[in-house]
N, CA, C and O atoms as a DFTB+ gen file, in Angstrom:
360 C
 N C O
     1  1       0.855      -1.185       0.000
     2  2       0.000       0.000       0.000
     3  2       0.890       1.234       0.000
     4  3       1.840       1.553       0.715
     5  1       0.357       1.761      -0.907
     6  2       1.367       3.642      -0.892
     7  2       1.483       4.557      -0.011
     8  3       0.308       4.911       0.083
     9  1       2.023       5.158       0.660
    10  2       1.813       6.439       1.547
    11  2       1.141       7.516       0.714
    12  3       1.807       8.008      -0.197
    13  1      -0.353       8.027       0.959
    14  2      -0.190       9.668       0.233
    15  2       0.657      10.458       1.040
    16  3       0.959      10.388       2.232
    17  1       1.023      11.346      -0.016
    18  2       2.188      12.310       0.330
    19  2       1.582      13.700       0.065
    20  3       1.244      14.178      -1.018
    21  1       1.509      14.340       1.515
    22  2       0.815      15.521       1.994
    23  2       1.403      16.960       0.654
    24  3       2.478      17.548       0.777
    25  1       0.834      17.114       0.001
    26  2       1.227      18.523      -0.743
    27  2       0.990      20.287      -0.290
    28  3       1.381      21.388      -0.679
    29  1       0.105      19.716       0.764
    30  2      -0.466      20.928       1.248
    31  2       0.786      22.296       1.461
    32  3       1.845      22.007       2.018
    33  1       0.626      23.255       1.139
    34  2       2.239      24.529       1.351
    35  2       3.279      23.802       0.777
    36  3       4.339      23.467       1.307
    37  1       2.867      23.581      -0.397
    38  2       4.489      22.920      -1.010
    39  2       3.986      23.148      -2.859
    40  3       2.898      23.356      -3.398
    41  1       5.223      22.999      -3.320
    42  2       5.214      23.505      -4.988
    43  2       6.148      23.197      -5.421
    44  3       7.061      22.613      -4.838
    45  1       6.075      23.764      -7.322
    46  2       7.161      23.044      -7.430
    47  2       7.363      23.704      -8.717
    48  3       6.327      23.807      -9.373
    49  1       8.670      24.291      -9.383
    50  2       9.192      25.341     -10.757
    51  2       9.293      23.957     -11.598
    52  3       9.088      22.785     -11.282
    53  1       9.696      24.589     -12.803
    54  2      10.454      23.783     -13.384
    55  2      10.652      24.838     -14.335
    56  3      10.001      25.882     -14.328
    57  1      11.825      24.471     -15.393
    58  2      12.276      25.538     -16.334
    59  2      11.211      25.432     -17.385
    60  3      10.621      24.352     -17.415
    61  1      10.857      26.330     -18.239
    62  2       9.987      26.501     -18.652
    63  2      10.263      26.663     -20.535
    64  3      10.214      27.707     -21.185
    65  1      10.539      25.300     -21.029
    66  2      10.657      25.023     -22.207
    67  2       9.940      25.635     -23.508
    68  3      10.236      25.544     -24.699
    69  1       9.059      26.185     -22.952
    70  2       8.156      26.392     -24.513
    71  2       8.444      28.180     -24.532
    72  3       7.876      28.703     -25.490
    73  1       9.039      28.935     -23.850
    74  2       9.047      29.814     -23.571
    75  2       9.579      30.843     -25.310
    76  3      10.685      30.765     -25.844
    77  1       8.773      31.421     -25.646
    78  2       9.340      31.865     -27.114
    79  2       9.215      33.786     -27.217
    80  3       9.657      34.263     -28.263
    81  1       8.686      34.704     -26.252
    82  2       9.135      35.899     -25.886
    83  2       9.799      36.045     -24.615
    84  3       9.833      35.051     -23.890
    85  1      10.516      37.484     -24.089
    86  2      10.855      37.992     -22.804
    87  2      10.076      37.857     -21.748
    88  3      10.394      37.588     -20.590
    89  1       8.576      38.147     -22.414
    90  2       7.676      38.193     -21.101
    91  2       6.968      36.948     -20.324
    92  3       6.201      36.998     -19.363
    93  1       7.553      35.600     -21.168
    94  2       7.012      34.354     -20.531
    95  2       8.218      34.359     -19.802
    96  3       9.324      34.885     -19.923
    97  1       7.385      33.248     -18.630
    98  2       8.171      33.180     -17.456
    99  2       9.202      32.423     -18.121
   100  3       9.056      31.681     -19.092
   101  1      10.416      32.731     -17.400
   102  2      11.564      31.561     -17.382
   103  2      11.265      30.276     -16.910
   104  3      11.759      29.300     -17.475
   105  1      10.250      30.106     -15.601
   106  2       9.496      28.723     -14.973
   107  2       8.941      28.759     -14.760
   108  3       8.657      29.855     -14.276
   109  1       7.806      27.640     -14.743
   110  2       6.237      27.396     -14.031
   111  2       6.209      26.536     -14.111
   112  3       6.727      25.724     -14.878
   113  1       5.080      26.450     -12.693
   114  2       4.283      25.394     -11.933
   115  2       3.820      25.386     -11.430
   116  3       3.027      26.317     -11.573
   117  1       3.576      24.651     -10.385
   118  2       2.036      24.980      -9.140
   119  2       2.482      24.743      -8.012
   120  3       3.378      23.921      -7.820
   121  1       1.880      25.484      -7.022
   122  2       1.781      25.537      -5.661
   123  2       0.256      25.396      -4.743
   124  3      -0.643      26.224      -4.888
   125  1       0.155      24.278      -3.847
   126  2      -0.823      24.407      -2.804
   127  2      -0.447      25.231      -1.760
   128  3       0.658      25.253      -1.218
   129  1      -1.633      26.060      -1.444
   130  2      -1.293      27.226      -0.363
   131  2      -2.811      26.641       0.376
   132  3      -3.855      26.428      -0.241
   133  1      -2.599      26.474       1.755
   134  2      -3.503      26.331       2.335
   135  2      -5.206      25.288       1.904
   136  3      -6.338      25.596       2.277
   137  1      -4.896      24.340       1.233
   138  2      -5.363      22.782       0.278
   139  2      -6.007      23.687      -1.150
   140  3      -6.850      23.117      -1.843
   141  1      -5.483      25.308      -1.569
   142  2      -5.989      25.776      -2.659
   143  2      -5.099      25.184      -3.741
   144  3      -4.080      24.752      -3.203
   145  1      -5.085      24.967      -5.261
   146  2      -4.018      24.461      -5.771
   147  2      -4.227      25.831      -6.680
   148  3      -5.260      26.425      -6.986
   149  1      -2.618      26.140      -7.041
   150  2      -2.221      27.995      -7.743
   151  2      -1.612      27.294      -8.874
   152  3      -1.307      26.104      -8.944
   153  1      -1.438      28.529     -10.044
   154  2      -0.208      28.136     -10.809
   155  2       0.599      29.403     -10.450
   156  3       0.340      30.504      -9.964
   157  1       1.807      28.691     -10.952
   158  2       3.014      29.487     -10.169
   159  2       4.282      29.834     -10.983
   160  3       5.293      29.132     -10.990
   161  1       4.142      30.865     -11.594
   162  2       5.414      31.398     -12.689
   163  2       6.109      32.547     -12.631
   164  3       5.700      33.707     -12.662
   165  1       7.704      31.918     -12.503
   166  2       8.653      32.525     -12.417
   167  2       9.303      32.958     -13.158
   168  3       9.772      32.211     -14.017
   169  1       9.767      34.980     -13.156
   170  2      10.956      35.219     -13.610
   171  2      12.146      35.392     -13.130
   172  3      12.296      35.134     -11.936
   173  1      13.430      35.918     -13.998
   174  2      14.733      35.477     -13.510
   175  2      14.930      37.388     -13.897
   176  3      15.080      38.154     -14.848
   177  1      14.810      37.377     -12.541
   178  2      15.335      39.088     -13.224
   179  2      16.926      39.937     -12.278
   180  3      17.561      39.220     -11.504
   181  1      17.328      41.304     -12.471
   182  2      18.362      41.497     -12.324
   183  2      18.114      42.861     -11.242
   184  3      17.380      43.709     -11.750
   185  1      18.488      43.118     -10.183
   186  2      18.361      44.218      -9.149
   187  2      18.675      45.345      -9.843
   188  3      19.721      45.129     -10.454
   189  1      18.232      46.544     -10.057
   190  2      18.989      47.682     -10.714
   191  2      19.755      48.312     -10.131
   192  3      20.640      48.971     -10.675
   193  1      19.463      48.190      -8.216
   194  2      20.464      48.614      -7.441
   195  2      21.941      47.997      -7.292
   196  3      22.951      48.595      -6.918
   197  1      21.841      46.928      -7.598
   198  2      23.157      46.122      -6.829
   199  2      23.488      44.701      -7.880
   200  3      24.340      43.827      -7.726
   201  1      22.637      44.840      -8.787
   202  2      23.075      43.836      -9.827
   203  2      22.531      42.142      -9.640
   204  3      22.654      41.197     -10.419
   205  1      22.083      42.195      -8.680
   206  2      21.902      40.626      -7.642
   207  2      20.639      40.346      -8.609
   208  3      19.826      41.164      -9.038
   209  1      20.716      38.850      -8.843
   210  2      20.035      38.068      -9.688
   211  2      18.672      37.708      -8.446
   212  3      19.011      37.179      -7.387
   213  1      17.542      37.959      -8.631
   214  2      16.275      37.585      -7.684
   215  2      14.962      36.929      -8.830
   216  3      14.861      37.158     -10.035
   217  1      14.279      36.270      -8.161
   218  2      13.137      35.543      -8.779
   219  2      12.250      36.296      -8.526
   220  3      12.093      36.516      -7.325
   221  1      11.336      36.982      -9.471
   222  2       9.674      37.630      -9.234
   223  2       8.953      36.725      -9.980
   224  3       9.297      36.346     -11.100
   225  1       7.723      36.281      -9.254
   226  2       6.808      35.621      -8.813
   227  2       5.090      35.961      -9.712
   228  3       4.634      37.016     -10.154
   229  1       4.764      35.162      -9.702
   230  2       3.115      35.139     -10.143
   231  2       2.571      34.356      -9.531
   232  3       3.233      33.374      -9.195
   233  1       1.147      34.439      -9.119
   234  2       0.280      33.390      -8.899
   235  2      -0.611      33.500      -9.112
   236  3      -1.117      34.614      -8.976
   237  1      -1.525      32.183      -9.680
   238  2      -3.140      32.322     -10.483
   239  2      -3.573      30.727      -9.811
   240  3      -2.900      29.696      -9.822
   241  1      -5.117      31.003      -9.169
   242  2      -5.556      30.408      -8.891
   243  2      -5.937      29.348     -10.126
   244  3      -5.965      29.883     -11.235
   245  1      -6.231      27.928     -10.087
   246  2      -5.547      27.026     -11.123
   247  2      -7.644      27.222     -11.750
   248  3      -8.055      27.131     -12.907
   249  1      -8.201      27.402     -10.900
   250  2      -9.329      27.403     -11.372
   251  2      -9.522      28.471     -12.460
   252  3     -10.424      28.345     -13.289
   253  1      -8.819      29.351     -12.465
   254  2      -8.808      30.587     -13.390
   255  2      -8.403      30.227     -14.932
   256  3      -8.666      31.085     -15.774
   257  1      -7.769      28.992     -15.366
   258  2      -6.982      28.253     -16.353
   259  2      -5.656      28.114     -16.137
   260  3      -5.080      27.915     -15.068
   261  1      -5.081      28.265     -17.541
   262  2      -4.116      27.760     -17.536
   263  2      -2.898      28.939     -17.287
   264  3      -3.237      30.118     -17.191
   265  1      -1.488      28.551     -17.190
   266  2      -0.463      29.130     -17.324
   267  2      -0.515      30.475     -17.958
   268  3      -0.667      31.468     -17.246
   269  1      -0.409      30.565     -19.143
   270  2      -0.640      31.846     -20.198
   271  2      -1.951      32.865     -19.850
   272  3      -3.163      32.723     -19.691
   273  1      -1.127      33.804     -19.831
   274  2      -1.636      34.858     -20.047
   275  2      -2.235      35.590     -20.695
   276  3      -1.462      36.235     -21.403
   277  1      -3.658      35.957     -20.902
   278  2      -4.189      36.132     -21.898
   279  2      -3.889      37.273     -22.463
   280  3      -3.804      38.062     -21.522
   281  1      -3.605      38.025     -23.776
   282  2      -3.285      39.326     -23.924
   283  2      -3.999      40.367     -24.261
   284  3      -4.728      40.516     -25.242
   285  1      -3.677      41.308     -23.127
   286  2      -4.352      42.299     -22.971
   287  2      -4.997      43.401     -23.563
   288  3      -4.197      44.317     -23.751
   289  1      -5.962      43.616     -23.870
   290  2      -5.973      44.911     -24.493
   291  2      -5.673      45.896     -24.165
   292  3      -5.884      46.106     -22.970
   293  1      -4.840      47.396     -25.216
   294  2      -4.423      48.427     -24.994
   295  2      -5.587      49.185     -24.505
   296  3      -6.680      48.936     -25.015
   297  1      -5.483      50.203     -23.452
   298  2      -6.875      51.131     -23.488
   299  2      -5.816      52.279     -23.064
   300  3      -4.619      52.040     -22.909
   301  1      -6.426      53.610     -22.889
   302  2      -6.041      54.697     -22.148
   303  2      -5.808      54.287     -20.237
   304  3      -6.640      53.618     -19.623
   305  1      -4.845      54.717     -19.748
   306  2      -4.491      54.764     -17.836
   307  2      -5.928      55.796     -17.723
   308  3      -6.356      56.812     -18.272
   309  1      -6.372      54.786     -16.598
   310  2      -7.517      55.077     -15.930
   311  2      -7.327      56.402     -14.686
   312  3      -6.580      56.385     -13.707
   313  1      -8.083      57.273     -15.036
   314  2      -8.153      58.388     -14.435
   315  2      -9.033      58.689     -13.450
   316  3     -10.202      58.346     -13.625
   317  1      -8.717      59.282     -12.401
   318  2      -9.541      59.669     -10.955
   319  2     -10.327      60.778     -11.214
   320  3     -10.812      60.946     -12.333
   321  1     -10.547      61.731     -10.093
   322  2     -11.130      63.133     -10.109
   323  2     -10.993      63.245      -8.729
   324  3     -11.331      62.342      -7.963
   325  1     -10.566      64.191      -8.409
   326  2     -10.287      65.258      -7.365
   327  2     -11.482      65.427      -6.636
   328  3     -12.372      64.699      -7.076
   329  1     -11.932      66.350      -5.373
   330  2     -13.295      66.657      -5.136
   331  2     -13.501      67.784      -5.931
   332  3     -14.648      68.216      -5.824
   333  1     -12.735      68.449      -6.743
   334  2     -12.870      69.602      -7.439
   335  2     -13.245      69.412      -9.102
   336  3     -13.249      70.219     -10.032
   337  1     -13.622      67.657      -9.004
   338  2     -13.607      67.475     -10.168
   339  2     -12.481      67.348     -11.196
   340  3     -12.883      66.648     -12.125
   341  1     -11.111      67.797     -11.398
   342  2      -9.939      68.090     -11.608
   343  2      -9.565      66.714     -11.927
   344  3      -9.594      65.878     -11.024
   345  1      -9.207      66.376     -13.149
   346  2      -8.394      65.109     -13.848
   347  2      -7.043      64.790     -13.129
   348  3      -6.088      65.554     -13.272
   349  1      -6.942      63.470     -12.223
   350  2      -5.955      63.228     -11.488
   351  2      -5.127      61.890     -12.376
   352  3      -5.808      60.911     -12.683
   353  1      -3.918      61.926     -12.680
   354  2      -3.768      60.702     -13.890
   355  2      -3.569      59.686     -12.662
   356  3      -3.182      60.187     -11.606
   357  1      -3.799      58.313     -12.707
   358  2      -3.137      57.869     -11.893
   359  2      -2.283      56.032     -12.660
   360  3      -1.525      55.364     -11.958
C-alpha cells in the first residue's frame, strides 16, 4: 500500500521550455497554499540597485486556467477626479 504524500504549502518550478518571448516566465508550476491548488510562474530578473540576480513571482488560482496569459488589451491609464472634479492621472 502507498503512503499519500501531503502537498499541502508545497510547490514546485520547473524551467519553462516552450518559452518563445521575454515576457514568458523563465518557470512554471504549481503551488498548494492552504489545500488551494495555484499556478506558479517565475521570472529570472536582475536588481537595478546592486546587480543581484532575484526571482519575481506570479500566482493564479488554477481554477482561473491555464499558465498563459491572456493578452491584454491596450486602453487609455484610468483616471480619478479630485473633489474639485480636476483630472488626477493615476
Amino acid at each position: 500500500m502507498a503512503d499519500q504524500y501531503d502537498n499541502t504549502n508545497r510547490g514546485s518550478l520547473f524551467k519553462n521550455d516552450r518559452k518563445e518571448l521575454d515576457t514568458h516566465p523563465d518557470y512554471n508550476g504549481s503551488i498548494n497554499i492552504e489545500g488551494t491548488d495555484y499556478w506558479l510562474n517565475g521570472w529570472i530578473k536582475e536588481s537595478k540597485k546592486d546587480g543581484k540576480k532575484f526571482f519575481s513571482l506570479s500566482v493564479k488560482p488554477k481554477d482561473q486556467g491555464a499558465t498563459k496569459t491572456p493578452a491584454k488589451a491596450k486602453s487609455a491609464p484610468a483616471r480619478a477626479k479630485d473633489s474639485d472634479g480636476d483630472d488626477i492621472p493615476f
